[in-house]
Structures are given as structure tokens and as C-alpha cells.
C-alpha positions as CSV (number, residue, x, y, z in Angstrom):
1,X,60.4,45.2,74.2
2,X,63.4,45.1,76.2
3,X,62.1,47.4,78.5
4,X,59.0,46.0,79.1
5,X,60.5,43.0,80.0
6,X,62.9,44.2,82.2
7,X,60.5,46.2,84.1
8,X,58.1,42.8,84.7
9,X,59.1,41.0,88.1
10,X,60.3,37.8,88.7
11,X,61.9,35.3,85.9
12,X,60.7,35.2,83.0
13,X,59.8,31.8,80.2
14,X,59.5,32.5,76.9
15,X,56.6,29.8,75.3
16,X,57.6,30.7,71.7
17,X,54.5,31.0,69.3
18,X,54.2,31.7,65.7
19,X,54.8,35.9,66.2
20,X,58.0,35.6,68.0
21,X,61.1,36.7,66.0
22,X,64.6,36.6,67.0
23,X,64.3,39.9,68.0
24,X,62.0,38.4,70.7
25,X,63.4,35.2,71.6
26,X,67.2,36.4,72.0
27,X,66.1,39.3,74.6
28,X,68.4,38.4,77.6
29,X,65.6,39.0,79.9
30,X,64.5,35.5,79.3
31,X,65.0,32.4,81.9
32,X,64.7,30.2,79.4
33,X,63.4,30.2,76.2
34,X,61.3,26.7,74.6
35,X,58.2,25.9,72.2
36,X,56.7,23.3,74.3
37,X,56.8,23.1,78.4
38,X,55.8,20.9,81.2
39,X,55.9,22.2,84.6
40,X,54.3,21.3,87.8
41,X,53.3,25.0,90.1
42,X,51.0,25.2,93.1
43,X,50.5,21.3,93.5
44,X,49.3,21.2,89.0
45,X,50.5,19.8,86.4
46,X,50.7,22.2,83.4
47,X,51.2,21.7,79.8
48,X,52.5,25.2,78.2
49,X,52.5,25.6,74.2
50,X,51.7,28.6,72.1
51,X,48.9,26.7,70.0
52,X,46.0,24.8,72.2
53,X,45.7,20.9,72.1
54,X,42.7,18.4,71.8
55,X,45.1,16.1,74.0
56,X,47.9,16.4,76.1
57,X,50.1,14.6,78.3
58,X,48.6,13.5,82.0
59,X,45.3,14.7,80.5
60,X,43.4,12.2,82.1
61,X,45.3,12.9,85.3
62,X,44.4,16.3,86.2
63,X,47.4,18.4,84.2
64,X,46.1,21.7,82.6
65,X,46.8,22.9,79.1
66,X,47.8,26.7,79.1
67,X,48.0,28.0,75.4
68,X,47.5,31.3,73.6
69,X,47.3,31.7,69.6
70,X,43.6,31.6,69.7
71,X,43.3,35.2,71.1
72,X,39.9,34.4,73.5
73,X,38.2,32.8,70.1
74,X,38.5,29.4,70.5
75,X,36.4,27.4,73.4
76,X,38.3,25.3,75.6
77,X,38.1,21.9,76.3
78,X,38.0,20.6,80.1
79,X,41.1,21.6,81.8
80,X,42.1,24.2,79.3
81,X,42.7,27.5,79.4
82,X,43.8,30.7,76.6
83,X,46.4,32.8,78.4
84,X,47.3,35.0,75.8
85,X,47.7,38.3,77.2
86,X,44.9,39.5,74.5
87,X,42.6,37.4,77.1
88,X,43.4,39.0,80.3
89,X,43.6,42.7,79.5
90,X,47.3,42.9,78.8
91,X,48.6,42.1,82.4
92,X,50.3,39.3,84.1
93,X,48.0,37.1,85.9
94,X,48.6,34.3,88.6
95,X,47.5,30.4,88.1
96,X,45.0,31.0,90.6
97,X,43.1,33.6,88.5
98,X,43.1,31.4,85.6
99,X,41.8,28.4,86.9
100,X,39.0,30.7,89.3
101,X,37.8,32.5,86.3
102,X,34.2,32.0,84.1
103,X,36.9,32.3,81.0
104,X,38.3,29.0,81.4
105,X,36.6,25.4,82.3
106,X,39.0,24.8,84.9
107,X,36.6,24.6,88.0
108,X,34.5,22.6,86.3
109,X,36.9,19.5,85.3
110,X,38.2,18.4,88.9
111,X,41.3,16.3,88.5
């Protein structure tokens, strides 16, 4: 695991979900590592856990929910998207495939 994550570019955030051991989480490859994230990328607000939400903060003003745990099984709800990797082939992918692609709602929901 170490060296696929020291062979992936950039820094790296941990979103900790219910498979992550401390042999994960205390990898020193990590940037940071939390259960629960708000960020804002790109000009969006994002709302990062492991598990998917009904709500979430700035909901009603545009912010995305990014989750995994579902593994593609689960539809999502207007501005909501399953990032898992299980969902997009195993690879890294940027915000502007997620919120492009059929697989999520995102185009759909303008802010």
C-alpha cells in the first residue's frame, strides 16, 4: 500500500471509511488524514465522507456530497456523487469528470 501511494502524484487526503485500518491511516504518504471534510476546489463547495448523506451542509446552496461505501449501488440524490474507486475503474479522477459524467446527477442539479 505504501507503494502505491507513493507512486500516485500530488498530496494526498485520506477520507477514512469503515475498511481503513491503522495500517492504512498511519501511512506517511498522507496530507492529512480525517472522517469528515469540507473543502471548496474549482469555484465548489464539497462535502467529503466515506458514507453518503440524505443532507449535508450548504446543500441548498450548491455544495456537492462526494462519498464512497456504496460501491456504485446506491443512487444519488441531486448534487451527489459515489467516488469510490470501485466506481471509476480503479484510477484517480479529476472533479471535472465527476460532475460531467451520466454516473452522477451533478449536471442536472445547477447550484
Amino acid at each position: 500500500m505504501a507503494e502505491l501511494l507513493g507512486r500516485l502524484r500530488g498530496r494526498k487526503h485520506l477520507v477514512t471509511g469503515n475498511n481503513d485500518t491503522p495500517a492504512t491511516t498511519s501511512l506517511a504518504g498522507w496530507s492529512s488524514v480525517q472522517p469528515y471534510a469540507e473543502i471548496e476546489l474549482d469555484g465548489l463547495g464539497l462535502v467529503l465522507c466515506h458514507y453518503p448523506f440524505r443532507t449535508w451542509r450548504n446543500m441548498s446552496r450548491g455544495w456537492l456530497n462526494l462519498h464512497g461505501h456504496s460501491h456504485g449501488r446506491l443512487a444519488p440524490l441531486l448534487r451527489q456523487a459515489d467516488i469510490g474507486v470501485d466506481v471509476w475503474d480503479f484510477r484517480p479522477v479529476k472533479l471535472e469528470q465527476i460532475t460531467a459524467t451520466k454516473r452522477t446527477r451533478m449536471r442536472i442539479a445547477p447550484a
